[in-house]
mmCIF file of the N, C-alpha and C atoms, coordinates in Angstrom:
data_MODEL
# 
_entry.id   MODEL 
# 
loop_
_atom_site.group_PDB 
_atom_site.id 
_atom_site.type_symbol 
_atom_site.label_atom_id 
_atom_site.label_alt_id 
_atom_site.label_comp_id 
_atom_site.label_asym_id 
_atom_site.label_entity_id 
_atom_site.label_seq_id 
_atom_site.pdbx_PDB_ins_code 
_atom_site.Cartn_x 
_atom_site.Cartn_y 
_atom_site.Cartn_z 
_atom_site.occupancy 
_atom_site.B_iso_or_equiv 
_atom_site.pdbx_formal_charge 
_atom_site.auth_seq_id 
_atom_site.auth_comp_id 
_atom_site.auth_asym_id 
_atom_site.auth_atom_id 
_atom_site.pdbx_PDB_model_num 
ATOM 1   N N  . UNK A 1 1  ? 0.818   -1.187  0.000  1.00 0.00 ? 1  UNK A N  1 
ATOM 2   C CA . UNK A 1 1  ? 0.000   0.000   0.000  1.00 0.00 ? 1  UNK A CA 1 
ATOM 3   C C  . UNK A 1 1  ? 0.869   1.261   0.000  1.00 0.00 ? 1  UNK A C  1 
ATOM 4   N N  . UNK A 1 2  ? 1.879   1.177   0.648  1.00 0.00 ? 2  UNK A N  1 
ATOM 5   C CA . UNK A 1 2  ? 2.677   2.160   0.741  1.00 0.00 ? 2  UNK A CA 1 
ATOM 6   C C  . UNK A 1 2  ? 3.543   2.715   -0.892 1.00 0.00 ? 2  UNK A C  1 
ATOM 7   N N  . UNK A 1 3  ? 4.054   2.079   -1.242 1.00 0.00 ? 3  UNK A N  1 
ATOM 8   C CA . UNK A 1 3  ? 4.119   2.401   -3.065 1.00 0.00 ? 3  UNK A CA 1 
ATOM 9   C C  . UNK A 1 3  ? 2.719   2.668   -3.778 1.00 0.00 ? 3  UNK A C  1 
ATOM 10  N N  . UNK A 1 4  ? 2.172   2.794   -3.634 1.00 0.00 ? 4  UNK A N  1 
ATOM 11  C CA . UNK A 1 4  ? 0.736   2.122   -4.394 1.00 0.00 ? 4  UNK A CA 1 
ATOM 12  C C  . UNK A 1 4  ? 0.511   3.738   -3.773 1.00 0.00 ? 4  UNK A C  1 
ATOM 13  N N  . UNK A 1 5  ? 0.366   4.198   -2.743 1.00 0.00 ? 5  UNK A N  1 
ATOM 14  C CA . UNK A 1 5  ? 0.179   5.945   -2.118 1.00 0.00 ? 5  UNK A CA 1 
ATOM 15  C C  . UNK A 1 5  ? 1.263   6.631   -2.786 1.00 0.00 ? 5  UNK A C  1 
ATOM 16  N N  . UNK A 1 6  ? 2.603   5.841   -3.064 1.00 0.00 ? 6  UNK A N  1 
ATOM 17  C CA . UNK A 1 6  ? 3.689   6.672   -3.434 1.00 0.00 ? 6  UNK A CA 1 
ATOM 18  C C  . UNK A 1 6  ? 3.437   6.763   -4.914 1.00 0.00 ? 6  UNK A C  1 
ATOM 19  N N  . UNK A 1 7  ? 3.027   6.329   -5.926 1.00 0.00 ? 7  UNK A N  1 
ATOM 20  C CA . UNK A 1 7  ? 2.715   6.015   -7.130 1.00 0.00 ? 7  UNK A CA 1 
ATOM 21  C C  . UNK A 1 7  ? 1.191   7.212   -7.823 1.00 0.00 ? 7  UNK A C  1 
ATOM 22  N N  . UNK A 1 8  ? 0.743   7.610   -6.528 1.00 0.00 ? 8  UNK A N  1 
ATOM 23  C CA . UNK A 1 8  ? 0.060   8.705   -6.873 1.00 0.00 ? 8  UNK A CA 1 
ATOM 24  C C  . UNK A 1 8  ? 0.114   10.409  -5.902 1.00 0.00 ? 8  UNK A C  1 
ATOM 25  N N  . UNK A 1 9  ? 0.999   10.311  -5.652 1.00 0.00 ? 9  UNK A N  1 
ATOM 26  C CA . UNK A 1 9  ? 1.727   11.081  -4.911 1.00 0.00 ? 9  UNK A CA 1 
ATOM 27  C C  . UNK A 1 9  ? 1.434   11.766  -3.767 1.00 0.00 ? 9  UNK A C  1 
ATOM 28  N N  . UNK A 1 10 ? 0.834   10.675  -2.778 1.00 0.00 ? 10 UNK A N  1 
ATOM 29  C CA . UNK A 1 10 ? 0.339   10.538  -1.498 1.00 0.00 ? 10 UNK A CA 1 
ATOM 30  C C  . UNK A 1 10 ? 1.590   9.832   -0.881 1.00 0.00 ? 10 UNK A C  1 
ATOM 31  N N  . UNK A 1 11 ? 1.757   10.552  0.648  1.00 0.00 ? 11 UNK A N  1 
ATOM 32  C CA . UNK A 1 11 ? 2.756   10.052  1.443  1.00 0.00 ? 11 UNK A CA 1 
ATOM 33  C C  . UNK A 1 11 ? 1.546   8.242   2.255  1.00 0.00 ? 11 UNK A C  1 
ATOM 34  N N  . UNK A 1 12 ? 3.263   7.561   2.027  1.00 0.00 ? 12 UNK A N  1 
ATOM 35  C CA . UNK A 1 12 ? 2.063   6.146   2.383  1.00 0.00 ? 12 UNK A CA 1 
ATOM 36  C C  . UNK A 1 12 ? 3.023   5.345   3.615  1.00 0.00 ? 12 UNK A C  1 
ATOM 37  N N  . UNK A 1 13 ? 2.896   5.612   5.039  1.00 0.00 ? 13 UNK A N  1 
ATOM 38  C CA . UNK A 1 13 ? 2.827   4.903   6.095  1.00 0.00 ? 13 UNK A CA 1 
ATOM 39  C C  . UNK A 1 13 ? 2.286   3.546   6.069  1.00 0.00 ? 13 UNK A C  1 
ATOM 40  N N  . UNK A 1 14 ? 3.074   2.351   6.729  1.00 0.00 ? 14 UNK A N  1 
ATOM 41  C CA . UNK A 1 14 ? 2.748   0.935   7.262  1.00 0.00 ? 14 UNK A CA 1 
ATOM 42  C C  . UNK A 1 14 ? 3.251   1.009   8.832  1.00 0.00 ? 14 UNK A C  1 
ATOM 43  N N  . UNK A 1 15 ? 1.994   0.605   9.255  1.00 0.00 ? 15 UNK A N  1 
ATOM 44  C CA . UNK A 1 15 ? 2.257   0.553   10.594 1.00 0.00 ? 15 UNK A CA 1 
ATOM 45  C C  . UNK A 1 15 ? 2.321   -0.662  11.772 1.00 0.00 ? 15 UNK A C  1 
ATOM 46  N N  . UNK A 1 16 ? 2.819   -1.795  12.574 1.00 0.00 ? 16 UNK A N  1 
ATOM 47  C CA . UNK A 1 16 ? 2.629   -2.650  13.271 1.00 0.00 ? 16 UNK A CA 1 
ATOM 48  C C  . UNK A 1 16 ? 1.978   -2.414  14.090 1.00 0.00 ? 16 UNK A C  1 
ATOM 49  N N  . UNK A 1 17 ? 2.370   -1.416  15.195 1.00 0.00 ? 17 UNK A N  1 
ATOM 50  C CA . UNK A 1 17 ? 1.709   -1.442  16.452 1.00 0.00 ? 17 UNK A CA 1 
ATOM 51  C C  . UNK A 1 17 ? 0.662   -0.482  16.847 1.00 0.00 ? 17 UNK A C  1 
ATOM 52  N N  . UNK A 1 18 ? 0.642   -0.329  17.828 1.00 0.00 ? 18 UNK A N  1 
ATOM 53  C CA . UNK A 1 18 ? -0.114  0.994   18.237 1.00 0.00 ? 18 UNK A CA 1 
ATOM 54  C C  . UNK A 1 18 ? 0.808   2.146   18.198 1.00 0.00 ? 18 UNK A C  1 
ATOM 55  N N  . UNK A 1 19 ? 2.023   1.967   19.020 1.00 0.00 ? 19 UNK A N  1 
ATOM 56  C CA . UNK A 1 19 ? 3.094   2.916   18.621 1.00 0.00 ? 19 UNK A CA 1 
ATOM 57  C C  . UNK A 1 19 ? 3.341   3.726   17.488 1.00 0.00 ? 19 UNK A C  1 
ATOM 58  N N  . UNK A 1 20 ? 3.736   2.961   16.468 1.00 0.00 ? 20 UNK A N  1 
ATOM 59  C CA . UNK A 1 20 ? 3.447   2.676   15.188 1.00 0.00 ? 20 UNK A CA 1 
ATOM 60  C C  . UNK A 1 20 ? 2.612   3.852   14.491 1.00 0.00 ? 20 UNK A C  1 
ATOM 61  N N  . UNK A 1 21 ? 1.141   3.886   14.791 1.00 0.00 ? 21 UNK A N  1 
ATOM 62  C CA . UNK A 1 21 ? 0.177   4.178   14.328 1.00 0.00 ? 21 UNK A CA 1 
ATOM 63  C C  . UNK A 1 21 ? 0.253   5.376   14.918 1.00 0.00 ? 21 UNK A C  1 
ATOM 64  N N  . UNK A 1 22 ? 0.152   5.627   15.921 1.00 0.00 ? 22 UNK A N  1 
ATOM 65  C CA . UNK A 1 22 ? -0.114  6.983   16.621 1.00 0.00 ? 22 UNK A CA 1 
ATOM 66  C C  . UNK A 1 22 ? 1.466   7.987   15.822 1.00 0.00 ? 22 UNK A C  1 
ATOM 67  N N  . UNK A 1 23 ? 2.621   7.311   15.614 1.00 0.00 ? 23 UNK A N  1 
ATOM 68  C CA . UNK A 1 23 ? 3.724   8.107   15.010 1.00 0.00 ? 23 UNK A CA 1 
ATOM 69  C C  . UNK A 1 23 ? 3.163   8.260   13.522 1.00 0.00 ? 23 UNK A C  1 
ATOM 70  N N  . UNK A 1 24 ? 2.710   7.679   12.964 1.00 0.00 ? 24 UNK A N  1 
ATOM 71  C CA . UNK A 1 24 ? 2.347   7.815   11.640 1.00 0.00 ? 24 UNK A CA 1 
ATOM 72  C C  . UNK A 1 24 ? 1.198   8.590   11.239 1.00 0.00 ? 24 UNK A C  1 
ATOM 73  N N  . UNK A 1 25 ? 0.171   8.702   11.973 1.00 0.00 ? 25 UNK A N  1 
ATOM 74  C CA . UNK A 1 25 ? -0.328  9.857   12.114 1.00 0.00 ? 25 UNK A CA 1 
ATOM 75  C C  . UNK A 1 25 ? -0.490  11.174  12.760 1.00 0.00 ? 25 UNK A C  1 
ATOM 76  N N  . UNK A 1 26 ? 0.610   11.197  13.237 1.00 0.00 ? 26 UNK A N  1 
ATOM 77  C CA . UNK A 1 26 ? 1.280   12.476  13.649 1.00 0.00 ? 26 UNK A CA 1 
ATOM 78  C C  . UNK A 1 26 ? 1.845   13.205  13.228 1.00 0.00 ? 26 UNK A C  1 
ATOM 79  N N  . UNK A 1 27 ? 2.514   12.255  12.266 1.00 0.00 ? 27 UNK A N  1 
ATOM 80  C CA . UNK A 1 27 ? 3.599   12.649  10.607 1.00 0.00 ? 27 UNK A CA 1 
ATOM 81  C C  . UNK A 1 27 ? 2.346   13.077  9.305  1.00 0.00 ? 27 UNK A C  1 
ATOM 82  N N  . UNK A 1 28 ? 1.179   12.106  9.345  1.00 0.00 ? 28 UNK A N  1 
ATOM 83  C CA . UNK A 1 28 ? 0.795   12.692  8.470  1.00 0.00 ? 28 UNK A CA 1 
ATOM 84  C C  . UNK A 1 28 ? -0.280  13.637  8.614  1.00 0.00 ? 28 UNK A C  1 
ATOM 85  N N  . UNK A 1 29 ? -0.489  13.766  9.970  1.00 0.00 ? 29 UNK A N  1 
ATOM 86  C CA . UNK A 1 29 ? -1.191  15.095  9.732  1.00 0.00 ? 29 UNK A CA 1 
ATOM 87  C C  . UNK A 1 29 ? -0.193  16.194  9.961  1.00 0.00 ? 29 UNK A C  1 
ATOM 88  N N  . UNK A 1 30 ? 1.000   16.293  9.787  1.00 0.00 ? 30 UNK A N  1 
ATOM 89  C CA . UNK A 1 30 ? 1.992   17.216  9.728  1.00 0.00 ? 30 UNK A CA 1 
ATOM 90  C C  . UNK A 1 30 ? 2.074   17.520  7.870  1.00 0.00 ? 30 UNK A C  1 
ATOM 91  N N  . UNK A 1 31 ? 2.020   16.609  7.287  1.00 0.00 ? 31 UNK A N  1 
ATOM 92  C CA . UNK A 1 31 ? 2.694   16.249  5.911  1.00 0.00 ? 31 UNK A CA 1 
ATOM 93  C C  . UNK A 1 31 ? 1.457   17.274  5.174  1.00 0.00 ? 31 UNK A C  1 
ATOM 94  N N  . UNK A 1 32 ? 2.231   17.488  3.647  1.00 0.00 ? 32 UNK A N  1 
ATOM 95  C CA . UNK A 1 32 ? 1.767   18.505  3.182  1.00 0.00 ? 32 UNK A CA 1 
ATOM 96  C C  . UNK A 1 32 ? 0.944   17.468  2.087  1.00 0.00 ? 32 UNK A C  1 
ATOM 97  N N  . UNK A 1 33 ? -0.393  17.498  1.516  1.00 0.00 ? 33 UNK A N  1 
ATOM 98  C CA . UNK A 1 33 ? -0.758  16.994  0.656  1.00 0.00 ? 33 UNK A CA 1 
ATOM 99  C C  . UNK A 1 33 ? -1.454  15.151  1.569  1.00 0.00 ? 33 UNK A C  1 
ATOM 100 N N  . UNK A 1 34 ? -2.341  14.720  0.607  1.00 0.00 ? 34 UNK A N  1 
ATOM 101 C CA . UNK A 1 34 ? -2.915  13.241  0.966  1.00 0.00 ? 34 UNK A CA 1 
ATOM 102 C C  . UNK A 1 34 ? -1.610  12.024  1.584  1.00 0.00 ? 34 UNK A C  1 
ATOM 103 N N  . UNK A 1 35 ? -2.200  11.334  2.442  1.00 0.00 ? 35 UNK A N  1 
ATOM 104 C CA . UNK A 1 35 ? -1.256  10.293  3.388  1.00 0.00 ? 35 UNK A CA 1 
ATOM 105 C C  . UNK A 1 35 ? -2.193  9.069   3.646  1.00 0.00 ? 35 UNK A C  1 
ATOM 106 N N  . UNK A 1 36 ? -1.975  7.901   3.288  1.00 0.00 ? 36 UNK A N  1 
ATOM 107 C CA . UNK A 1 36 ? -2.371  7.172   3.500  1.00 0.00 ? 36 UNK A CA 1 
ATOM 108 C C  . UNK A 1 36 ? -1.763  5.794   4.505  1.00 0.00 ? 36 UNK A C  1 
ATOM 109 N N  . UNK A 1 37 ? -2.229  5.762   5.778  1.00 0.00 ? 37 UNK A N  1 
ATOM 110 C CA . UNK A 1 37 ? -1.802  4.450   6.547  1.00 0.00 ? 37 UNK A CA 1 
ATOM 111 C C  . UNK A 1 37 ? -2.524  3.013   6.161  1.00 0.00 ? 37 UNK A C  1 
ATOM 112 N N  . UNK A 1 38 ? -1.259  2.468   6.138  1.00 0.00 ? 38 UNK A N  1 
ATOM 113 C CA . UNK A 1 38 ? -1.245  1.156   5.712  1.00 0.00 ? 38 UNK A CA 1 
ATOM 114 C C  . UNK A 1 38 ? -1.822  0.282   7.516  1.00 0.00 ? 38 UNK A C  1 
ATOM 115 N N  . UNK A 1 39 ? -3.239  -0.238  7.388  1.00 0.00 ? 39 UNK A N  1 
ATOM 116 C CA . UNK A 1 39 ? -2.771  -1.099  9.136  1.00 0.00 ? 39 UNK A CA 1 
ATOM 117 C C  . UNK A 1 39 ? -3.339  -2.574  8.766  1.00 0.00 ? 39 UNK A C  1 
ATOM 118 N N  . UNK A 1 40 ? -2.666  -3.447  9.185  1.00 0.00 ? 40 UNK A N  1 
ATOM 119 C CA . UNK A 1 40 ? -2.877  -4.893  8.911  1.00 0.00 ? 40 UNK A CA 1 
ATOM 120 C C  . UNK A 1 40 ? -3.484  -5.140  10.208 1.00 0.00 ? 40 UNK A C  1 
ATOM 121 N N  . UNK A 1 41 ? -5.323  -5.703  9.704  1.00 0.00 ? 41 UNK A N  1 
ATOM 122 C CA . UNK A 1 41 ? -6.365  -6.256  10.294 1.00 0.00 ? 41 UNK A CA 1 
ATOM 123 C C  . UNK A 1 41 ? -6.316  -7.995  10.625 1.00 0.00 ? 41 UNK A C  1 
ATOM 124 N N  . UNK A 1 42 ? -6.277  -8.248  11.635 1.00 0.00 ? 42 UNK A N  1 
ATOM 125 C CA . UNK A 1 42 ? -6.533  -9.712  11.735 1.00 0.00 ? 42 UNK A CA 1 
ATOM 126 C C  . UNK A 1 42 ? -8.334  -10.139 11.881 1.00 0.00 ? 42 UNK A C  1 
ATOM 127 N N  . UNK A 1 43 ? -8.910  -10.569 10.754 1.00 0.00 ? 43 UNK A N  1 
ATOM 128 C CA . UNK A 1 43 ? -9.909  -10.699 11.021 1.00 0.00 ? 43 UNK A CA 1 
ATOM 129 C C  . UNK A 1 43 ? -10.519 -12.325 11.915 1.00 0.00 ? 43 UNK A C  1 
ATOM 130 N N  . UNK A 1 44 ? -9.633  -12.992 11.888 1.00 0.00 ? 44 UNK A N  1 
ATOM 131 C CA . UNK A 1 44 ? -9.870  -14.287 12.529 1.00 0.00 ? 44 UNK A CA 1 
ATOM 132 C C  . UNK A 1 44 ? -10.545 -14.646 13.771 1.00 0.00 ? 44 UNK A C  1 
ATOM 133 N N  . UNK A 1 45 ? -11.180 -13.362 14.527 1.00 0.00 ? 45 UNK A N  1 
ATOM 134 C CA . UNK A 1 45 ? -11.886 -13.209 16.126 1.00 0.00 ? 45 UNK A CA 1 
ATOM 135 C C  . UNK A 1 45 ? -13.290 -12.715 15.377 1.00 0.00 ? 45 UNK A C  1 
ATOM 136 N N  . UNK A 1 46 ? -13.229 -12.090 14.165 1.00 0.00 ? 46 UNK A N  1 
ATOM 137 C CA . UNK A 1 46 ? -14.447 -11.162 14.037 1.00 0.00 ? 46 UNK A CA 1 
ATOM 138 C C  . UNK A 1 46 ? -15.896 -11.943 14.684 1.00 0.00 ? 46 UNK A C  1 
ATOM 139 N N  . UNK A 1 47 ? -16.179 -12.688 14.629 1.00 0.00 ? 47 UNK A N  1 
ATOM 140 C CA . UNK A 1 47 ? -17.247 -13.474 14.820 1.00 0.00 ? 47 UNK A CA 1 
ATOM 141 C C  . UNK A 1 47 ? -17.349 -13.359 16.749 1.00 0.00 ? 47 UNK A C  1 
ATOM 142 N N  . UNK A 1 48 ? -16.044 -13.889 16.585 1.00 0.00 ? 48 UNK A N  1 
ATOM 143 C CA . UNK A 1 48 ? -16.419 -13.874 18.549 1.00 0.00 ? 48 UNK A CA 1 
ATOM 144 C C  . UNK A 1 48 ? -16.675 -12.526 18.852 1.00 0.00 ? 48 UNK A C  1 
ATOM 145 N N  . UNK A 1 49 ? -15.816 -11.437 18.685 1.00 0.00 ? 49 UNK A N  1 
ATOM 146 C CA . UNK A 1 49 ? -16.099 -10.211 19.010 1.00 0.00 ? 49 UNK A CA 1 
ATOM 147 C C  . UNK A 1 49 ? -17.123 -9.229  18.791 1.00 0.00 ? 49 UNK A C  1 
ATOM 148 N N  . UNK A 1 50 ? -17.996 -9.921  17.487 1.00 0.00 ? 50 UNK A N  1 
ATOM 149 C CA . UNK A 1 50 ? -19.030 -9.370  17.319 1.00 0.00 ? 50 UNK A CA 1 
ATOM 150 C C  . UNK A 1 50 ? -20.220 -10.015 18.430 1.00 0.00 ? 50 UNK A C  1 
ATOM 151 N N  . UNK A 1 51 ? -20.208 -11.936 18.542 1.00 0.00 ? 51 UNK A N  1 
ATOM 152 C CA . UNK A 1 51 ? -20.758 -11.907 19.579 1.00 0.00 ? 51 UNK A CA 1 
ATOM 153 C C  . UNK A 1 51 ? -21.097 -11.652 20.699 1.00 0.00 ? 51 UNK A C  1 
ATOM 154 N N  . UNK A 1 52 ? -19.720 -10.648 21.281 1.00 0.00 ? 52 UNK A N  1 
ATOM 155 C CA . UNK A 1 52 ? -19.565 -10.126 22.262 1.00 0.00 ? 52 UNK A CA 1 
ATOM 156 C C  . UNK A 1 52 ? -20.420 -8.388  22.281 1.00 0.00 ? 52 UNK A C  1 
ATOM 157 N N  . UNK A 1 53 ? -20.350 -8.233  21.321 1.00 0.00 ? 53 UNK A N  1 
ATOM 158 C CA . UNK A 1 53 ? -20.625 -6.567  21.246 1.00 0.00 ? 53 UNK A CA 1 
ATOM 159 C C  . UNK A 1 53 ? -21.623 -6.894  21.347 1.00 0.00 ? 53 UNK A C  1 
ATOM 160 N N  . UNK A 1 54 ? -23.016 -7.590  20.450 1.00 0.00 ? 54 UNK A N  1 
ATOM 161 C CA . UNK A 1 54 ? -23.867 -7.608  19.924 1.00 0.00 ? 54 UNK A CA 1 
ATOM 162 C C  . UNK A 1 54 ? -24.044 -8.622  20.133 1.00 0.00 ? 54 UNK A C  1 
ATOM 163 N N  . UNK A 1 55 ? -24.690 -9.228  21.286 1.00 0.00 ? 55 UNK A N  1 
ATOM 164 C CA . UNK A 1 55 ? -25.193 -11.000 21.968 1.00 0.00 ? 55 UNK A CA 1 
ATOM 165 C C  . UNK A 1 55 ? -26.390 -11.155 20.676 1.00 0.00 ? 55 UNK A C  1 
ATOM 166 N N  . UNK A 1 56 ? -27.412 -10.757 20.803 1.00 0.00 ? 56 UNK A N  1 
ATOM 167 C CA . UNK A 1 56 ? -28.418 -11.054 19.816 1.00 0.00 ? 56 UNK A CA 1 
ATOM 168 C C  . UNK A 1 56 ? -28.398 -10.877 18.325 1.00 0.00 ? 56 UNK A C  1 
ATOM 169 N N  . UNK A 1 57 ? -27.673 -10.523 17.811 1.00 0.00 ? 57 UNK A N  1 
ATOM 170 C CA . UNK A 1 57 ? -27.143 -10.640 16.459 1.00 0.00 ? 57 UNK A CA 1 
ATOM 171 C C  . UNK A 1 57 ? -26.635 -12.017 16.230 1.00 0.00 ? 57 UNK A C  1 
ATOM 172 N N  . UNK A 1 58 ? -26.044 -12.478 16.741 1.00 0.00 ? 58 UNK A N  1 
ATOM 173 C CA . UNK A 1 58 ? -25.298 -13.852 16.810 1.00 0.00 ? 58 UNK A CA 1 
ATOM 174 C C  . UNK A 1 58 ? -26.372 -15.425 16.735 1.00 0.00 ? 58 UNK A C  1 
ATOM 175 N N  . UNK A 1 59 ? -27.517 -14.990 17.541 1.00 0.00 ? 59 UNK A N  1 
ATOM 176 C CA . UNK A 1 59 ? -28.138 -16.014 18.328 1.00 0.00 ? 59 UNK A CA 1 
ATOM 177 C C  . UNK A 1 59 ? -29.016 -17.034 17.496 1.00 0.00 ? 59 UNK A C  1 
# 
């Protein structure tokens, strides 16, 4: 993603952590022009966690 922002001339952040994330958008709301963060989703809980938010959706 980060080339792929650089390729249209948007600054393009990848981020791991929370750390990570909070520095990268700190930078890009500093940065002059569009910024796009890259964040890698693990979707493999979605189901439990939705059961959790939302008991009756699930049921």
């Amino acid at each position: 993603m980060v080339k792929y922002a650089e390729c249209f001339g948007a600054h393009g952040h990848r981020v791991r952590t929370e750390e990570e994330f909070v520095a990268a958008l700190e930078q890009s709301l500093a940065e002059e022009g569009p910024s796009i963060i890259d964040v890698p989703v693990d979707y493999s809980r979605n189901t439990d966690l939705g059961a959790h938010l939302h008991e009756d959706v699930f049921e």
